[in-house]
C-alpha positions, 0 to 999 in steps of 0.5 A: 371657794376653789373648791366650787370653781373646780367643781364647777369646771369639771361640770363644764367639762363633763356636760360639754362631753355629754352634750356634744358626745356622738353616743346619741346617735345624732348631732346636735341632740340638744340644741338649746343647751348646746349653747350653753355647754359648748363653752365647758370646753373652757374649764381646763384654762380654769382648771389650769388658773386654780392648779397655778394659784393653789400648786404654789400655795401648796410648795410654799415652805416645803421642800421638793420631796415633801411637795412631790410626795403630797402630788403623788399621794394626791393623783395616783390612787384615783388615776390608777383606777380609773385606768384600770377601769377604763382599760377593761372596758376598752379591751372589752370593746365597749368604749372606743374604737381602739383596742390598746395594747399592752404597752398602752395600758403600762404607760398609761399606768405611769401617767408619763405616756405622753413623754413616751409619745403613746396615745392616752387611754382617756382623753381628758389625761391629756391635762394631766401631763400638763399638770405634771410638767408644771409640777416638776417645774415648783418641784426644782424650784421649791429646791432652791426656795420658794420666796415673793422675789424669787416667784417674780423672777420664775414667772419672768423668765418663764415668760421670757423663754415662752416668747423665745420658744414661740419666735424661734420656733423652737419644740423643745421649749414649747414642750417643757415650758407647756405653751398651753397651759402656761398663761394659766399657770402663770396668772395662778401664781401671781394672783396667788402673790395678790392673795398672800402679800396684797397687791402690787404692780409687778404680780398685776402685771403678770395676770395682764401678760398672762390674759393677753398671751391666753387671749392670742393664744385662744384667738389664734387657735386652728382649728378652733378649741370650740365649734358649734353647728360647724362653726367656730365661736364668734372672738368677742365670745372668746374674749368674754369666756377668757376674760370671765376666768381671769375675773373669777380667779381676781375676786377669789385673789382679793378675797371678795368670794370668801363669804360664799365658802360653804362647808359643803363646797369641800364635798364637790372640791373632793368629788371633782378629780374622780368625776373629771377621771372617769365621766366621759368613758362611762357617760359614753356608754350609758349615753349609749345603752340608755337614750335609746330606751328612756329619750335623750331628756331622761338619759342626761340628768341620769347619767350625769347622776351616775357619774357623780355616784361614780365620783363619790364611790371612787373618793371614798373607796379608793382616795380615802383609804389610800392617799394618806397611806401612799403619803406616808409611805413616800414620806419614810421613804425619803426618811430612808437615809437618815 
């Protein structure tokens, strides 16, 4: 079932960009599905849950260097190519503005360009430093050992220095303990605790801090995360949507969407990183190339069926074959002393 909602959130995303795109040549090219897919701005706090409840999932019992180099094997292959891919058309001039630079381009083949405070190549990467401040985050903590009492008291203080960070004013902290995604994050692993050892008080507890603290944030958000037709979604709406991810994520906790777990979901889990990598780039200048000839109403599903065959080509030509080997090679490299 994660591998559905993950699907699911990348296609709020990538229609949100389609949709709203300046490739059009005008605003508000679709009015009537605009009222749908503006709310895809949404799927990264999804994205963000399920990384929660799954990254935990995935630490537990392994040690640092096993868990690091799963991570690694797991987000570079597809990453580095789209960079690649994605940098050469930018030189070429065909999908944004900016030329980059050289250092650009290197930092961003590192996936640290953010800590380097070097503008990201794609605008969705910004999720991705996100991603990795948390996993370094269950890496020292899968150090120590990951046990249900010890993740009580990670959540907890990680809660705790949130607050501290926020009241204080204080950069460092908001930046290391990664403000945004940290109610999502935190929500996934307590409802992974809810999945694994049943429900308790102190695991619900953290999903309702969790909601409130996304909610405030959401709530108090300026400019607004989502804007349609110049105005700011009404906070009922943002309450709704926030709520509706939280409720998602619950039932999937306490096992209620198991029987909807198709094999065929495992394809759409696997298609949902390259499609979330590569869609907006290259949507962006088909969108461009093609709704001048065909009308926007054929370009749409068009391009988006070109940019899931893009998912599928990068899946099984570059992730396939390479992650298992990355995998291994990072397994006897930590193999090396011994």
């Amino acid at each position: 079932m994660l591998d559905l909602l993950r699907f699911v959130a990348a296609l709020g995303v990538v229609l949100f960009h389609f949709v709203e795109t300046r490739a059009w040549g005008t605003p508000n090219a679709f009015p009537g599905l605009s009222a749908v897919s503006v709310f895809g701005a949404y799927g990264v706090r999804l994205f963000f849950m399920i990384s929660g409840f799954v990254i935990l999932m995935s630490a537990w019992g392994r040690t640092t260097g096993e868990f690091a180099a799963s991570r690694i094997a797991r987000l570079y292959p597809a990453y580095w190519a789209s960079v690649i891919v994605l940098g050469a058309l930018a030189l070429a001039g065909w999908v944004t503005d900016h030329r980059p630079t050289l250092s650009e381009l290197l930092a961003n083949l590192t996936m640290l360009q953010h800590g380097m405070k070097i503008r990201d190549l794609e605008i969705v990467y910004w999720t991705l430093w996100q991603e990795l401040v948390f996993y370094v985050m269950i890496g020292c903590f899968a150090a120590v050992g990951i046990t249900y009492r010890r993740c009580l008291g990670f959540m907890a203080g990680w809660v705790f220095l949130l607050l501290v960070g926020e009241r204080l004013d204080i950069s460092v902290l908001k930046v290391v303990l990664v403000q945004f995604s940290a109610p999502y994050f935190i929500a996934g692993m307590a409802l992974f605790l809810i999945y694994r050892f049943g429900g308790s008080l102190l695991p619900w507890l953290f999903v309702g801090v969790a909601w409130t603290i996304g909610l405030i944030q959401a709530l108090g958000e300026r400019p607004p995360a989502v804007v349609r037709f110049g105005e700011a979604l009404g906070s009922a709406l943002v309450v709704g949507v926030i709520s509706l991810i939280f409720l998602v994520m619950i039932l999937v906790a306490l096992g209620k969407l198991e029987g909807l777990d198709w094999k065929w979901f495992t394809v759409l889990g696997a298609l949902t990183y390259p499609l979330y990598l590569f869609h907006h780039h290259v949507g962006f200048l088909l969108i461009q190339w093609l709704h001048p000839v065909l009308g926007n109403r054929v370009t749409l599903p068009l391009v988006l069926g070109v940019v899931l065959g893009v998912a599928w080509l990068v899946y099984r030509l570059i992730e396939v074959p390479l992650q298992p080997r990355l995998k291994s090679a990072l397994a006897r490299s930590l193999r090396a002393d011994t």
